[in-house]
N, C-alpha and C positions, 0 to 999 in steps of 0.2 A: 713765829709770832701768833699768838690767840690768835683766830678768825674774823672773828668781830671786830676786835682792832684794827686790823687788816684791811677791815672794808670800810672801816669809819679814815682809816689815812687814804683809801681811794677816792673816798666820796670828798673829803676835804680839798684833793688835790683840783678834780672837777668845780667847784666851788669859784665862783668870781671872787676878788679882793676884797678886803671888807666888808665880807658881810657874813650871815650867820643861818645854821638849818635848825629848826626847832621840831623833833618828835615827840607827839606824844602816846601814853600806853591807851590799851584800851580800855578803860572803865567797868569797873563791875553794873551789874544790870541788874534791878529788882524786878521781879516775877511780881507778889504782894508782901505789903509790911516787912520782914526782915526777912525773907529767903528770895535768893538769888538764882539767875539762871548759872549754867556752869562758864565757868570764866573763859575766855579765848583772846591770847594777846593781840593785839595787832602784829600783822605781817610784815611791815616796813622797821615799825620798832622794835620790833625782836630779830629782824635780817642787820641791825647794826649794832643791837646791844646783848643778845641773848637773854636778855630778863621774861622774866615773866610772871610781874607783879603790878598789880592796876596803879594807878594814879601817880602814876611815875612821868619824867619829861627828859631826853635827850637832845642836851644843844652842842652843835659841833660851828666853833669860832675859827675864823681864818683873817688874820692883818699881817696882810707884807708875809713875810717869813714865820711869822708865828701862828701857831698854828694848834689851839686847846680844847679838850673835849671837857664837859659838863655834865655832869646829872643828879638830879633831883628827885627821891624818891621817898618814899614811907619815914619816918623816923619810926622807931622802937614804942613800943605802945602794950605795955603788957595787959591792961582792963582791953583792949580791943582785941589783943591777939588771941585772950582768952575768949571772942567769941568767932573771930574770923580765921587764926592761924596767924602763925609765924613770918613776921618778916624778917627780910633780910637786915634790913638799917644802913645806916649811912655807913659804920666801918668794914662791915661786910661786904658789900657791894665797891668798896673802894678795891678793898685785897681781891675779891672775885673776878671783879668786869677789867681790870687793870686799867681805873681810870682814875687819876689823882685828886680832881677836882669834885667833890659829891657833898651835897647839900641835904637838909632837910625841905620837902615837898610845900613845907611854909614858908621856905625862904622864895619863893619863884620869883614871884611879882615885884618885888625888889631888886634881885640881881640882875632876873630876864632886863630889866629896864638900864642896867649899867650894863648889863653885856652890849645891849644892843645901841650905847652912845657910838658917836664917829662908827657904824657901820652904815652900811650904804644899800646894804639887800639883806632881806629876811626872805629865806626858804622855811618852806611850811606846808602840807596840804592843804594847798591853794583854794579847793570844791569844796573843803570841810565847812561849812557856815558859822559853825558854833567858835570854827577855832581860825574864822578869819577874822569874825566880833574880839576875840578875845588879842588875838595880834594888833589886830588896827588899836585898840585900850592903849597898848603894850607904846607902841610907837607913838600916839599921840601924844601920850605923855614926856617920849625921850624928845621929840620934836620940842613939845614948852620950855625945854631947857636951851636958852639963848646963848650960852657959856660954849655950845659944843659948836662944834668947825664944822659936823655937819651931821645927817641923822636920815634913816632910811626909808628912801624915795621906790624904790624897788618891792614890790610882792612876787616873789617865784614858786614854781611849784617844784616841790623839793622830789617828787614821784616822777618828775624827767629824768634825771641822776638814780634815781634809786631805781627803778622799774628796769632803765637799762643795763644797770648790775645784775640784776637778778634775773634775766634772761639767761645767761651762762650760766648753769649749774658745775659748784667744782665736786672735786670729788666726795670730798665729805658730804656734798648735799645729795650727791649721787647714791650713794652708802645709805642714804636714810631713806630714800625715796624704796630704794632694792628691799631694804628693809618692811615700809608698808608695805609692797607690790608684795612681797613675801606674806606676812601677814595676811592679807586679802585674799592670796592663794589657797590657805588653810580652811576660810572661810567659803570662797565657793566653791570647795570641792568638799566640804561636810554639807554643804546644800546638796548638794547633785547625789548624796550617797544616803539622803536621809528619806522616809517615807513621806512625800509629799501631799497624797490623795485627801482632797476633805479637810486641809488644813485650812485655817486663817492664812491671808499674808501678812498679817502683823505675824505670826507668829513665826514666820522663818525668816520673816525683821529680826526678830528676837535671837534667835540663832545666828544671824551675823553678828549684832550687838555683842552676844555672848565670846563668840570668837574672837573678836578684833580686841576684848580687855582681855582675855582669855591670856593673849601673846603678848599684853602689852600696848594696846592702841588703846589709849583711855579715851580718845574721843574719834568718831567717824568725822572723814571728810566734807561729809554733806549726807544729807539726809538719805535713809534707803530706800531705792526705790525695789516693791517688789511687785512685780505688776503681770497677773495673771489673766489670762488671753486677751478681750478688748483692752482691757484695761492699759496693755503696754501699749494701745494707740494714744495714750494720751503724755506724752515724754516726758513731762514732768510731774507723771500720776508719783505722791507718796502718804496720798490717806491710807495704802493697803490693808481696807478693809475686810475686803471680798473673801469666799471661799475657793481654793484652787479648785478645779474639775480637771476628772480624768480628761487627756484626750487634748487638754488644753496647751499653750506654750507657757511658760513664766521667764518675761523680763525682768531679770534681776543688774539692777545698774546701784551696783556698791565699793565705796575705796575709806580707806580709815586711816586716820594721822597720827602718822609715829613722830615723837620728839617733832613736831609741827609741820611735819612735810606728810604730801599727800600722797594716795595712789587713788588710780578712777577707773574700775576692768566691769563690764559689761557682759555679762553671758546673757547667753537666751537657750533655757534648757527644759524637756518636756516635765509634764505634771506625775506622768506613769515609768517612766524611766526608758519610753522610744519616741522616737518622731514620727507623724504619718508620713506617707508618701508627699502628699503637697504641703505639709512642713518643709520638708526634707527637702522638697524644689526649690522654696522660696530662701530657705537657710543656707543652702550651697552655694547659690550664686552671689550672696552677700558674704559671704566665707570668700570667694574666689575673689570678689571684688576688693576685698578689705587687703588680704594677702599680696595684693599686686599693687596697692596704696601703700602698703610698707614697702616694700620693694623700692619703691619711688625715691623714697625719703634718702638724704643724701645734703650735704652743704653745699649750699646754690641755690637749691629749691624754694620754690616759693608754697604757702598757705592756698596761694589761689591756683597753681599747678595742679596740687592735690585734688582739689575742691573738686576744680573741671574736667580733672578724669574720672572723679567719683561720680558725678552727675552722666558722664558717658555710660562709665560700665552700670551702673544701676540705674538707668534709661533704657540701656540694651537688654539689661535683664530682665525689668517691666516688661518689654516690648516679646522677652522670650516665653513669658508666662500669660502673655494674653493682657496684660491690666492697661499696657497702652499699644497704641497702634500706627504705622509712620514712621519716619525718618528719625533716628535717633540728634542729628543737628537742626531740624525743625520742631521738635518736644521742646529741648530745651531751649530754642529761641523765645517758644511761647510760654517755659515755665511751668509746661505740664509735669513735668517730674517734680516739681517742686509740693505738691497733693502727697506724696509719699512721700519723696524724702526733703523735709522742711530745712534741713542745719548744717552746720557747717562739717565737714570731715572732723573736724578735732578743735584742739586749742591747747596752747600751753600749760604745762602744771608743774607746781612744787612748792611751796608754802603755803600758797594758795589751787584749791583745786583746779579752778581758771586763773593762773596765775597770771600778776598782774605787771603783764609784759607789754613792748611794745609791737606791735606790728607794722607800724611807718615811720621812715626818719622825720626828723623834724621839718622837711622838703616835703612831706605827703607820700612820698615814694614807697611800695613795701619794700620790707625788709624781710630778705632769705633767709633760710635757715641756717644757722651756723654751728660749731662742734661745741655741745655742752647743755644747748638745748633740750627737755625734755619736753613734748607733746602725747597728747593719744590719737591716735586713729578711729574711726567708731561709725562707719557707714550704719546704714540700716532705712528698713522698709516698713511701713505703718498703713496697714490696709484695714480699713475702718467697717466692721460687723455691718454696719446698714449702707453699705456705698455698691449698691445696687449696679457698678455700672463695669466692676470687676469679679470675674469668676468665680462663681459660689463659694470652690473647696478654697479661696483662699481667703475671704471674708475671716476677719476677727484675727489673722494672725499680725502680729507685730515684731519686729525681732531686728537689735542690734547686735554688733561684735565689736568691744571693745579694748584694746592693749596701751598701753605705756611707753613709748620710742624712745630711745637717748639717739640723739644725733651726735654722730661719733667721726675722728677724722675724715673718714675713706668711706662712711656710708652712715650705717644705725645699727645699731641693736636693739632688738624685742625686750624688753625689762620682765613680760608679762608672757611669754611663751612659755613657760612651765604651766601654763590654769588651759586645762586642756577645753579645746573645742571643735575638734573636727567629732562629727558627728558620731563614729563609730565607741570614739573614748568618752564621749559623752555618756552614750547610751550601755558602756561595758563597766563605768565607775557608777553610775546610775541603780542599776544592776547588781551589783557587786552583794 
């Protein structure tokens, strides 16, 4: 069975009686007057429809035993396609997505209004504002019709149902993920092998940009960060404007989206192609500490497990290098490690680079890791050039280590262990 189908007959089956899920695509976005930014579908509406064309709407209906899928999409427009591109159309998209029922994107407001007679709940991205205005329209109108037995009292949030699908990755989305991670591999290892001295960090931006279409990844994950010495204290630095210097570290935090899934890999690699010695301290022990956070990883585990052995071992490794001082169980009472390392160990990924998963049942409770999951790991230590109150030689440096986990029956697998980082193969491909 198609995949999409597959998950659009799970999410139906989850579905209360009576009532109806409405997705919509994401909308093209104008920059000024008639150019656009480049398009990105939504993640929810593309995990049940595969489409990926703007102004589109998928509605999945469930009464008693019946049980029918809808969509509404572009009609054929040949003056329009001549300035925007090809669409698919209503008979394309029928024989494509194997859905029987498919409409013209004008018919909405009409039909959306009989689908939703005698239903009892609309699911919908419940936080969307624009498109809870436009739902409550939808309903008030079926509500004025006094003929019907009854009419939908219920708003749900259709990202309960969906979000917890998309926590398990199956294999095919695994394939695609291996796929980026691959990708991205290519790319930071022609970083780590290219003359960096005196360059812009836009411009080894550009060199990843280049790479990731190069193989095939028409669009990055998220924007690159390339963040040469202070600069990678600042986590979400990506103006990379600056000039690398010898001598310096370069935070490079880059993943690119293949067929819409993401990868997210972290290196932190020198300027001249070696580490100084107090690089090299500070780098090891965040290597050591990261290494023993995958180890962990395993179904059971929890997000907050990892967390507070990462706050342990990179407490203890502060406390090894002089930046803090004390009991490694009385820092973190106080939060002192929290000055270096601000974030969380990782977070879920895969159509989304933070994908958008849940982390507690609907009791508050977290939720363990289970087999299917993909996360990253990504410890890291951020010692700020003017913080006078940590050891000269390690002033200005900043440095994560990043990988990709699948959570696998009996433990994990590294996605992202082929993009070398222990220091010797850094500094020998560097070199090269």
């Amino acid at each position: 069975m198609n995949i999409y189908k597959q998950r659009r007959k799970t999410v139906l089956k989850q579905m209360q009686n009576d009532s109806v899920l409405i997705l919509f695509s994401a909308m093209a976005k104008t920059v000024s007057n008639d150019t656009q930014y480049p398009f990105r579908q939504d993640s929810d509406f593309y995990y049940l429809s595969g489409f990926n064309e703007d102004n589109a709407v998928l509605v999945l209906i469930k009464s008693g035993e019946k049980k029918r899928v809808v969509m509404f999409v572009q009609p054929k427009d040949k003056m329009m396609e001549l300035w925007t591109g090809k669409r698919a159309g209503v008979k394309k998209v029928k024989n494509d997505l194997s859905i029987k029922h498919v409409f013209s994107i004008k018919k909405l407001d009409e039909k959306l209004q009989k689908i939703c007679q005698n239903k009892k709940a609309v699911y919908f991205d419940l936080f969307n504002k624009d498109k809870l205005i436009y739902i409550h329209l939808v309903v008030s109108k079926v509500k004025d019709n006094r003929s019907l037995k009854f009419y939908p009292r219920s708003f749900l949030d259709a990202k309960e149902i969906l979000h917890a699908l998309r926590r398990r990755k199956s294999a095919k989305e695994i394939a695609l993920i291996k796929k980026a991670i691959d990708i991205t591999k290519k790319a930071h290892h022609h970083a780590m092998s290219i003359k960096k001295k005196d360059i812009y960090e836009y411009e080894l931006q550009a060199e990843f940009e280049y790479m990731f279409k190069k193989h095939g990844a028409m669009q990055d994950a998220y924007t690159t960060i390339v963040a040469g010495g202070n600069n990678a204290n600042t986590l979400h630095y990506t103006s990379n404007k600056d000039v690398l210097k010898e001598g310096e570290l370069i935070l490079i935090d880059a993943g690119c989206q293949y067929d819409m899934y993401a990868s997210d890999i972290t290196r932190t690699i020198p300027v001249s192609g070696r580490f100084t010695p107090a690089q090299k301290d500070v780098y090891s022990l965040i290597l050591d500490a990261q290494k023993e956070i995958i180890a962990m990883v395993r179904p059971g585990i929890k997000f907050s497990d990892l967390q507070t052995r990462a706050r342990e071992l990179l407490c203890s490794a502060m406390i090894t290098l002089g930046i803090l001082s004390g009991r490694v169980d009385d820092l973190i009472r106080k939060d002192k490690d929290k000055q270096y390392y601000p974030h969380s160990i990782g977070h879920y990924m895969g159509i989304d680079v933070h994908d958008a998963c849940p982390y507690k049942d609907e009791n508050g409770e977290e939720l363990p890791l289970c087999e299917g999951v993909v996360l990253t790991i990504e410890p890291g230590l951020y010692l700020d050039v003017n913080d006078t109150s940590i050891p000269k030689k390690y002033r200005g440096i900043g440095i994560r280590i990043e990988d990709d986990i699948l959570v696998t029956k009996d433990g994990h697998q590294n996605l992202s262990i082929g993009i070398k980082k222990e220091i010797k193969d850094i500094e020998a491909y560097s070199l090269m």
